[in-house]
N, C-alpha and C positions, 0 to 999 in steps of 0.2 A: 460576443465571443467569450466562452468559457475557462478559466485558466486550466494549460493543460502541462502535464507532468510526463516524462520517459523513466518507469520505474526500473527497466534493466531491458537490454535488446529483446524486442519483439512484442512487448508491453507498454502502451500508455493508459495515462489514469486522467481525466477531469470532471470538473464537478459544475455543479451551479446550484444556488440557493431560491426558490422564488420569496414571490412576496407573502407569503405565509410563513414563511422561516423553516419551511424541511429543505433539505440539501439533498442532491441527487448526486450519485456518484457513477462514472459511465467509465469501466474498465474493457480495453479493445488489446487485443492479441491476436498475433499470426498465426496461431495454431491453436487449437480448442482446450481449454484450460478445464480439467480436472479435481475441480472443490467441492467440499461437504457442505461448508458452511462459511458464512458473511457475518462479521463483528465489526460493531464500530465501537469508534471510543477514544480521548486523548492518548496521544501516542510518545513515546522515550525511544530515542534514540539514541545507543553508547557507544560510542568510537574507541578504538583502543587497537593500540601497537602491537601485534604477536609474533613473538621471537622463534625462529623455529631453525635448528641449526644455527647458520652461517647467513641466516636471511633472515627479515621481519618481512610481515606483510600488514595490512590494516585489515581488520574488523570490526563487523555492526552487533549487537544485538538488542533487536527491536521488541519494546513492551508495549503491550495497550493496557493503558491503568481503566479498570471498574469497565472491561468491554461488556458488550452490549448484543443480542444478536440481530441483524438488520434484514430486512425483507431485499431478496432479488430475485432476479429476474435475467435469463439465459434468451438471445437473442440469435 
C-alpha cells in the first residue's frame, strides 16, 4: 500500500519509491485536469493569517525550491 494524500476535493495524490530509488507519483481527479507541465522538487509551504475587513482567513503559498521538470504520463 502506497501512502496516499487528499490534496483538495476531488484530487488525490500517492506515490511509491521502488528498489532503484525513482519515486512514482500517481495524481487521480474527478474531472480531467488541464496542465502544461510536471516539476518536481523540495517543496515550502507558508502559512499565514490575512486580515481582510472585519475577518481574517488562512493562506498558503507554495514554493518548489531548484524545481525540476519531470516526465508524465496522462491516463
Amino acid at each position: 500500500m502506497s501512502p496516499s494524500y487528499n490534496m483538495a476535493s476531488g484530487h488525490e495524490a500517492s506515490y511509491s519509491v521502488s528498489l532503484t530509488g525513482n519515486t512514482t507519483v500517481a495524481v487521480r481527479s474527478s474531472s480531467p485536469m488541464k496542465f502544461r507541465a510536471v516539476y518536481v522538487g523540495a517543496a515550502s509551504l507558508e502559512f499565514m493569517w490575512v486580515s481582510s475587513g472585519k475577518s481574517s482567513h488562512r493562506q498558503f503559498t507554495p514554493t518548489i525550491l531548484d524545481p525540476a521538470p519531470a516526465k508524465y504520463s496522462s491516463q
